[in-house]
C-alpha positions in Angstrom: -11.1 51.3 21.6 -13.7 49.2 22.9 -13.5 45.7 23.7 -15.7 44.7 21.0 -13.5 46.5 18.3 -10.2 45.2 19.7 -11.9 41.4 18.9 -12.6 42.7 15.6 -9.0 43.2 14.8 -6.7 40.5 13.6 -4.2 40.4 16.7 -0.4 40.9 14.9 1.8 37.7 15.5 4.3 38.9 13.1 6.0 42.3 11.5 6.8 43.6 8.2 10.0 45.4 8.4 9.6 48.0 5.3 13.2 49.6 6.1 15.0 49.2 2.5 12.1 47.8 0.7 11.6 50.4 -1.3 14.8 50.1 -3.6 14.6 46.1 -4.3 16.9 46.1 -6.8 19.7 47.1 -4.5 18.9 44.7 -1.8 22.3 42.4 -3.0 24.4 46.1 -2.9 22.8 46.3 0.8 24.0 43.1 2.0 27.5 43.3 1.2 28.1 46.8 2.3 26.2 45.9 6.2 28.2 42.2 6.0 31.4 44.4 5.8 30.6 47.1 8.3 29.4 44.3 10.8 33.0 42.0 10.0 34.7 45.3 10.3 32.6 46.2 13.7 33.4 42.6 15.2 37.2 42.9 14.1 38.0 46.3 15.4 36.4 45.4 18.9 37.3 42.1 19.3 40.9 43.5 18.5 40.7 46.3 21.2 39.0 43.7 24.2 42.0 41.2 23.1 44.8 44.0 23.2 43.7 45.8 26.5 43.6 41.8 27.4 47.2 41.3 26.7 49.0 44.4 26.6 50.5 44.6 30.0 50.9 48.9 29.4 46.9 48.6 29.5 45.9 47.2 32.5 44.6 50.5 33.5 40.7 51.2 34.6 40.7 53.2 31.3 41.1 50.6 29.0 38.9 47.6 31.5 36.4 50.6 30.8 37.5 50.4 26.6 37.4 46.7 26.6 34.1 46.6 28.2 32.8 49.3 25.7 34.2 46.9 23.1 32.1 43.6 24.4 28.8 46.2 24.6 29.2 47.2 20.8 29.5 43.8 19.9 26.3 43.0 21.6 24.9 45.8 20.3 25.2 45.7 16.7 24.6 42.1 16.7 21.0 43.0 18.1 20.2 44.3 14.6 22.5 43.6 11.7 21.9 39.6 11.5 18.3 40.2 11.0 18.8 42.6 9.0 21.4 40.9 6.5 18.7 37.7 6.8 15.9 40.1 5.2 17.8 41.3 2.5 17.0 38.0 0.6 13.6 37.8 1.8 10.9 39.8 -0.2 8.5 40.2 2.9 10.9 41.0 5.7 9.5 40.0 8.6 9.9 38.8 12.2 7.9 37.5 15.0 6.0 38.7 17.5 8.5 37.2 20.2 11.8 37.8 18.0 10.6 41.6 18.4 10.3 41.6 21.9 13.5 39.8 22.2 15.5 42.4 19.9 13.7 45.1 21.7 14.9 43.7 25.4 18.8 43.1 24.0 18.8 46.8 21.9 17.5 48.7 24.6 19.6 46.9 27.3 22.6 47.7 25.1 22.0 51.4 24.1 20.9 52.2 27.7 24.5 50.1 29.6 26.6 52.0 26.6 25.0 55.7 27.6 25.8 55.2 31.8 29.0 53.2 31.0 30.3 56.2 28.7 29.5 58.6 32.1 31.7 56.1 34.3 34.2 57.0 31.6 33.8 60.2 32.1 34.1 60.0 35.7 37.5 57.9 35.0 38.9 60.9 32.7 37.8 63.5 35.3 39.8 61.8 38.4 42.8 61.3 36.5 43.0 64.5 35.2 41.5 66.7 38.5 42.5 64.4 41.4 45.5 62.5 40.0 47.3 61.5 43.0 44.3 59.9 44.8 43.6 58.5 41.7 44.8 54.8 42.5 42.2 55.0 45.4 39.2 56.6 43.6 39.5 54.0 40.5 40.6 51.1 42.3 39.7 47.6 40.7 36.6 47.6 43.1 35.4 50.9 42.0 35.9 49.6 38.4 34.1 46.4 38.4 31.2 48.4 40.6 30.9 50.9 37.6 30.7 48.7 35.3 28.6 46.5 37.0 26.2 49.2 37.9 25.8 50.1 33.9 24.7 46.4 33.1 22.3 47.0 35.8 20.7 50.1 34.8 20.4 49.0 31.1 19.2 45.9 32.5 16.8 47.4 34.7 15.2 49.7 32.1 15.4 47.1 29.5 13.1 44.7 31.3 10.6 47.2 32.8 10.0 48.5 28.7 9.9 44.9 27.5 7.3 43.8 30.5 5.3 46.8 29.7 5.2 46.0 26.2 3.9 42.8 26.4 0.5 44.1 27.8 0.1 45.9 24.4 -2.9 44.9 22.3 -1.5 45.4 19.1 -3.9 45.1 16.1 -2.7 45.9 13.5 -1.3 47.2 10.5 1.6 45.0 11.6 4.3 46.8 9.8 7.0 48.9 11.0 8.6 51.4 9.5 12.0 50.8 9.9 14.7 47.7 9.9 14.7 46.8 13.9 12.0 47.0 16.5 12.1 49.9 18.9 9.5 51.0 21.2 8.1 53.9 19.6 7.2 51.9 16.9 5.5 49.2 18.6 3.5 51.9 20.6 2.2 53.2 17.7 0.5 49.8 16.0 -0.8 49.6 19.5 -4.8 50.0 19.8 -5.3 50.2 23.8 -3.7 52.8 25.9 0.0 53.4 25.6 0.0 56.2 28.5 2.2 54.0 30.8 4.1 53.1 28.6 4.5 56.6 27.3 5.3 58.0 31.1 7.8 55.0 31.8 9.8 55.5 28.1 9.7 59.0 29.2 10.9 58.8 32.8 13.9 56.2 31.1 15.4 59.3 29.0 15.5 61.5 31.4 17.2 58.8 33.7 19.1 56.9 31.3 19.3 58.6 28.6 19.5 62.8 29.4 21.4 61.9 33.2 24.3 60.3 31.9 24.2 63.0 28.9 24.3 65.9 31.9 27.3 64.2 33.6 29.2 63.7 31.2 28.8 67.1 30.1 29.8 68.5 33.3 32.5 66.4 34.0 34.3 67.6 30.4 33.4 71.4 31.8 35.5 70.2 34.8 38.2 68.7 33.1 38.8 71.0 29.8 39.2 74.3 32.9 41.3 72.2 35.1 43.2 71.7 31.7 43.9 74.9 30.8 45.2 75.9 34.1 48.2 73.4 33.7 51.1 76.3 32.6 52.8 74.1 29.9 51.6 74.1 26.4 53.2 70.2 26.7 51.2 69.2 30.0 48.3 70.6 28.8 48.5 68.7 25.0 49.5 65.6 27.1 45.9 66.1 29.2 44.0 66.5 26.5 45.3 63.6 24.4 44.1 61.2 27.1 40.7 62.7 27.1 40.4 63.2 23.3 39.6 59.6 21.8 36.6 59.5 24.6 35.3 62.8 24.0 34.8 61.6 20.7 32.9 58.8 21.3 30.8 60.7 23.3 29.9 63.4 21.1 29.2 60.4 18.3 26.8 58.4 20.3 24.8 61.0 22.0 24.7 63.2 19.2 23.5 60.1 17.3 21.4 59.5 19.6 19.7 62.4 20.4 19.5 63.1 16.4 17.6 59.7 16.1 14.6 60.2 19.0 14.2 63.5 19.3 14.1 65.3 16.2 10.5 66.1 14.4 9.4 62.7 12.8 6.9 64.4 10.7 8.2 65.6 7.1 11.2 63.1 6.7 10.9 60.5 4.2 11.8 56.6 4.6 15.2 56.6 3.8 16.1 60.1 5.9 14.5 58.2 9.0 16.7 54.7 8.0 19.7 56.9 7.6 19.5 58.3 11.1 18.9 55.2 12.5 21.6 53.5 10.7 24.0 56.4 12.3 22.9 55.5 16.0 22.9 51.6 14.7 25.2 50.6 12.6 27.7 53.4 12.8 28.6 54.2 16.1 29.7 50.3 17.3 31.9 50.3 13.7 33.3 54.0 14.5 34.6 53.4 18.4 37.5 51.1 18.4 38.7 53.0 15.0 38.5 56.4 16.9 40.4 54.9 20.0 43.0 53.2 17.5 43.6 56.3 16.1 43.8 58.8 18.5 45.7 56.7 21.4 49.6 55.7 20.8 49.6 53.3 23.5 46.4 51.0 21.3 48.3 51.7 18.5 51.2 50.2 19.8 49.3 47.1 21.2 47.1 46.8 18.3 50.8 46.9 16.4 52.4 43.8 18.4 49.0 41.8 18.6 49.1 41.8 14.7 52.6 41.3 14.2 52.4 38.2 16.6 49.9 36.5 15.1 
């Protein structure tokens, strides 16, 4: 596009969310059932970060790891269901210009900490099952706080470099966005100057933070499942497992999820197939963690059990 034609075109200030639009008479049905998933998301992990808190039996770097994935899907579904449950009794859903850039730097930061601090898990699982008697040294409280610490940074990292980049967009229009969040993709498409930067950068970020942490925590699980079945005792090796079980499953939800939502073919899928998978990857995944860990770990049970009957 030419100068001239870009100051043509009415420069967007706002978007039109059209996620859920099309069935307005269920907008009411909507709100109640996101208002309970995100009560139920904020319970669940605000219940495991207080447990791991002040169960004495979980002052392990497995559960600092739990109680900081906890915190992260707090912060991560709170990026989009507010906004969303706001809209619901707004006939033009909107937001502005800046309120998209700012969802778009806290969404990404969150999606890209919770990919690399899922890895460090992984890392955790694989000393303790593969190295167990250096483990004290290998996952001391240093180690921890640096692996933590160092997934903040990378989401924070790539966070800021897409929001920077996005600012320099020229986006003319039409302003609205097919879905019920912003997300680069979708911004890069209402853009009418070049986008190959930004392309090459969002590109570069999933193979870095999105595919790497994928790959490791892929291999680590090949590591760990053979180490596994060397263990002689049907006993040992059940015991093994269980402690590996509850994150495996996380894993296999949110990069599934994810992978599901960006990289299948966006051409030949209606509206509502392309909310759905997004609500999966969204909505879904913060509200399914602490209810996979709950059930699949005695030792949370058991917290979660005395917290409850304390208070």
């Amino acid at each position: 596009m030419t100068p001239f034609e870009i100051t043509n075109h009415t420069r967007v200030t706002e978007f039109i969310f059209l996620g859920f639009s099309n069935h307005p008479n269920l907008q009411g049905v909507f709100f109640l059932v996101f208002l309970a998933i995100y009560l139920t998301t904020l319970l669940g992990n605000t219940l495991m970060i207080v447990a791991t808190r002040v169960s004495p039996a979980l002052h392990t770097p497995m559960y600092y790891f739990l109680s900081n994935l906890s915190f992260l899907d707090i912060c991560y579904t709170s990026t989009s269901i507010p906004v969303m449950l706001v809209n619901f009794f707004r006939e033009k859903k909107t937001i502005s210009f800046e309120g998209c850039l700012s969802q778009i730097f806290f969404f990404v930061t969150c999606a890209g900490t919770e990919g690399v601090l899922l890895a460090a898990m992984a890392y955790d699982r694989y000393v303790a099952i593969c190295h167990p008697l250096r483990y004290p040294i290998l996952m001391s409280t240093r180690v921890c706080i640096s692996l933590v610490t160092g997934s903040w940074l990378c989401g924070l990292v790539n966070s800021v470099s897409h929001t920077a980049l996005t600012t320099t967009l020229t986006l003319c229009g039409p302003n609205q966005i097919s879905h019920f969040l912003c997300d680069i993709p979708l911004l890069l498409k209402l853009s009418c100057t070049d986008t190959s930067v930004n392309e090459s950068v969002l590109h570069v970020a999933s193979a870095t933070i999105g595919l790497s942490p994928c790959l490791f925590t892929a291999g680590s699980y090949i590591v760990i499942i053979s180490a596994i079945l060397r263990i002689p005792s049907a006993q040992g090796r059940r015991k093994a497992f269980s402690t590996c079980a509850s994150h495996l499953t996380v894993v296999v939800v949110f990069f599934g999820t994810a992978n599901f939502n960006y990289d299948r073919p966006r051409e030949g899928h209606s509206l509502d197939m392309d909310i759905l998978v997004s609500v999966l990857f969204c909505v879904v995944t913060p509200l399914l963690n602490p209810i996979i860990y709950s059930l699949k770990n005695s030792e949370v049970k058991g917290a979660l059990r005395k917290l409850i009957k304390k208070h």
